[in-house]
N, C-alpha and C positions, 0 to 999 in steps of 0.2 A: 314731326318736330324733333326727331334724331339728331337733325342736322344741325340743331340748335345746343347742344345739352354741354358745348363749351364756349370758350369767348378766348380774348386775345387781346391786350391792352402793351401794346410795346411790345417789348418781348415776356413780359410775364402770360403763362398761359393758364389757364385755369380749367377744369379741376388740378390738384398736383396732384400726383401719384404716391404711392406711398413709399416709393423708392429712395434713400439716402443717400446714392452714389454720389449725389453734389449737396456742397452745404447749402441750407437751409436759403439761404439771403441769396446763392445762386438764382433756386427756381422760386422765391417768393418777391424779390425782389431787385432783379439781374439789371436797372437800370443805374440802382444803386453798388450796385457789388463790380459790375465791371468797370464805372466808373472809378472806385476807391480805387480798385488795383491798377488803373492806370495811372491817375495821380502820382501815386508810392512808385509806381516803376520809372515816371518821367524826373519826379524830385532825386529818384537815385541813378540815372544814368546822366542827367544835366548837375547836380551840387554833389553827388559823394565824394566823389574823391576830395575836394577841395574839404568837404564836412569833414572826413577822417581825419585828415593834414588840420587843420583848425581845431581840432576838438585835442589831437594830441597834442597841437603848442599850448593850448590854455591849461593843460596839464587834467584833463577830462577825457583820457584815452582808450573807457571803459566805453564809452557813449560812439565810437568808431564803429561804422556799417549801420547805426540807429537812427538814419533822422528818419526814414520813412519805412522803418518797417513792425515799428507796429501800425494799423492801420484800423481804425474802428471805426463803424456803422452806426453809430448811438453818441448823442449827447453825453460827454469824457463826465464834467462838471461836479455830476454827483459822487463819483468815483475815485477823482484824485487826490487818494491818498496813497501814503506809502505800501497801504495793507492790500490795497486794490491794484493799482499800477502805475508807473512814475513815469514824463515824459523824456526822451521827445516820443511825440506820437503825431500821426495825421486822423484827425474824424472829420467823416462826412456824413450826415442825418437830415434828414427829411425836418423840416419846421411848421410847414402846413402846407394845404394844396387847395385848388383850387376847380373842381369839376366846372366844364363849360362846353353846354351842350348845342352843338349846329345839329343835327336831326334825331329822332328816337335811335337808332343803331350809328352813329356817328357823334363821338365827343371826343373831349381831348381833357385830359389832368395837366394842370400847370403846379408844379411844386416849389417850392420855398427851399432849398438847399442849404445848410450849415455848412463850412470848411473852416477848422478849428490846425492849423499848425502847430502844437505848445513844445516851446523848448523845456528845458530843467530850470530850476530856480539857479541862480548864475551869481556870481559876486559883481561889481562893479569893473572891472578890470575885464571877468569873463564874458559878460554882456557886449563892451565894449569890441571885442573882437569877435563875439557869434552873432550880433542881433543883425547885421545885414544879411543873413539868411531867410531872414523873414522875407523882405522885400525882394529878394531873389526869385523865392519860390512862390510869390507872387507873379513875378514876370513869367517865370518857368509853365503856371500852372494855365495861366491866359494865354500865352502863343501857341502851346500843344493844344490848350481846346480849341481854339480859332482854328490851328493848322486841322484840326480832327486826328492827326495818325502822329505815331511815333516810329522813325523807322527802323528804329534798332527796337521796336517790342510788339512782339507776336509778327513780326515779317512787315510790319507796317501798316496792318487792319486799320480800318477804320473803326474805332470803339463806339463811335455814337450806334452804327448799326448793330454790331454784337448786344449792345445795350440799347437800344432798342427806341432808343429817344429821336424824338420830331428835330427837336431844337436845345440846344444849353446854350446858355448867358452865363456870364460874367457883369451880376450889377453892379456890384460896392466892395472897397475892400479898408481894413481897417486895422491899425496896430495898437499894440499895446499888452497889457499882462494881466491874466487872472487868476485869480487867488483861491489858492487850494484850503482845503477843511479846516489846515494849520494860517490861521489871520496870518503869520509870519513869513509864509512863502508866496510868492508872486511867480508866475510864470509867462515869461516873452512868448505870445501870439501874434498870430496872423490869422482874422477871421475874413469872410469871404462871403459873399450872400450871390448866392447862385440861383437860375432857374430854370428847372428843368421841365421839358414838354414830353407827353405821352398822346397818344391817341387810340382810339379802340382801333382794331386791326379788322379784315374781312374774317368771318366765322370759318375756325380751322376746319377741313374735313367736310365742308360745305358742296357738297353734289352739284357740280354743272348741270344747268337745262339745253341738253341740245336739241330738243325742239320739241313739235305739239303736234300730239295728234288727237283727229275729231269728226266727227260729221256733221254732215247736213241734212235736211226730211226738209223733204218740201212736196205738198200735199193738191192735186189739182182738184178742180169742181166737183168730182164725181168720190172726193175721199182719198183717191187712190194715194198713199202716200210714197216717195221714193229717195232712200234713205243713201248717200255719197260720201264715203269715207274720204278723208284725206290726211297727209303728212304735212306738217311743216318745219321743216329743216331751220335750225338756228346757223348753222356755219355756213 
C-alpha cells in the first residue's frame, strides 16, 4: 500500500512538505497561482504601456505600471477599503466546484472561477477615458487563454500544463462597478466567470509491474505431484 500513501489531482500533489521555498498557493493550489500570474503578465505586456500614457493624461500618474500588478487569489470585496488595499487590482478565486466522478481512482473537479479586474473610483471625465480598459482586457484575457501561451512570458510555455488544468473556459463576461465599504465610492469592473477542469492524475511514485512470476503442481493418479516454475514477462 506504499505506493499509495500520495495522489495527484492536476498539478497539486499531496501530501505537501513542510518546506516554504515556494508560497503557499504555489504548492497548495498551482492551478490557481500560475494562472493569476499569467493573467497579470499578459494584461501588462498587451495594455501597459498604453495604461501608463492614459492614466498620466487623466492626471492619475501615481496609478502608472499598476493595472495588474497587484494580483489576488481571494474574493477583493470584503477588503476594499482604504485601510486594506485600494484598486486597480486583478483577483481571481475559486467560487465553487464541482467533483465528477468517471471511476473509483478516476474523477475530475470542475471549478466556478471569479476574475474581478477593479479600477479606482474615477470622476466622470476619468471614467470616460479609462473604462475601455475594461473591455480591452476582456479580449486580452480570452485570446491568451484560447491561444494557451504568451510568447514573450516564460519563453512561451504553455501555462495550462505548468498549471496543471484538463481544460479553462471563458463563460460570461460582464461590466460595471462595485461599491466599496464607503456607499460613496464605485469601482469600474470587469467580472468574468471561468471554468476550470482538474483531474486526478496516475499515483506519483507508483511501481511498474513488469511482470509475474508463479507455478504450476499438477498431480497424477498415483499423488505424485510435480511442481513448474515460470516467468512472465510484461514488456
Amino acid at each position: 500500500m506504499a505506493d499509495f500513501e500520495s495522489f495527484k489531482v492536476g498539478a497539486f500533489l499531496s501530501p505537501l512538505t513542510p518546506s516554504t521555498a515556494h508560497g503557499l498557493l504555489e504548492d497548495a493550489d498551482p492551478a490557481l497561482a500560475v494562472t493569476l500570474a499569467f493573467y497579470a503578465a499578459v494584461l501588462e505586456t498587451h495594455l501597459g504601456a498604453r495604461w501608463n500614457a492614459e492614466v498620466t493624461k487623466a492626471g492619475l500618474p501615481a496609478l502608472a505600471g499598476k493595472l495588474a500588478a497587484l494580483a489576488i487569489p481571494y474574493d477583493p470585496l470584503p477588503f476594499l477599503t482604504a485601510a486594506a488595499f485600494s484598486p486597480p487590482f486583478l483577483a481571481l478565486y475559486t467560487a465553487t466546484e464541482r467533483p465528477s466522478e468517471r471511476t473509483r481512482h478516476f474523477y475530475r473537479i470542475e471549478a466556478d472561477w471569479k476574475l474581478l479586474l477593479v479600477l479606482p473610483a474615477l470622476t466622470a471625465a476619468q471614467y470616460l477615458q479609462l473604462s475601455p480598459f475594461l473591455r480591452a482586457s476582456s479580449k486580452v484575457i480570452l485570446d491568451r487563454t484560447e491561444q494557451g501561451f504568451e510568447p514573450t512570458y516564460q519563453g512561451g510555455a504553455r501555462f495550462m500544463v505548468a498549471a496543471g488544468l484538463e481544460q479553462l473556459r471563458i463563460e460570461s463576461v460582464r461590466y460595471g462597478n462595485i461599491a466599496g465599504t464607503n456607499a460613496n465610492l464605485f469601482f469600474p469592473t470587469l467580472e468574468m466567470d471561468i471554468t476550470a477542469s482538474e483531474r486526478r492524475m496516475p499515483t506519483p511514485g507508483l511501481q511498474a509491474l513488469d511482470g509475474l512470476d508463479g507455478s504450476t503442481a499438477v498431480a497424477d493418479p498415483a499423488g505424485n505431484v510435480d511442481v513448474s516454475p515460470f516467468a512472465l514477462p510484461l514488456t
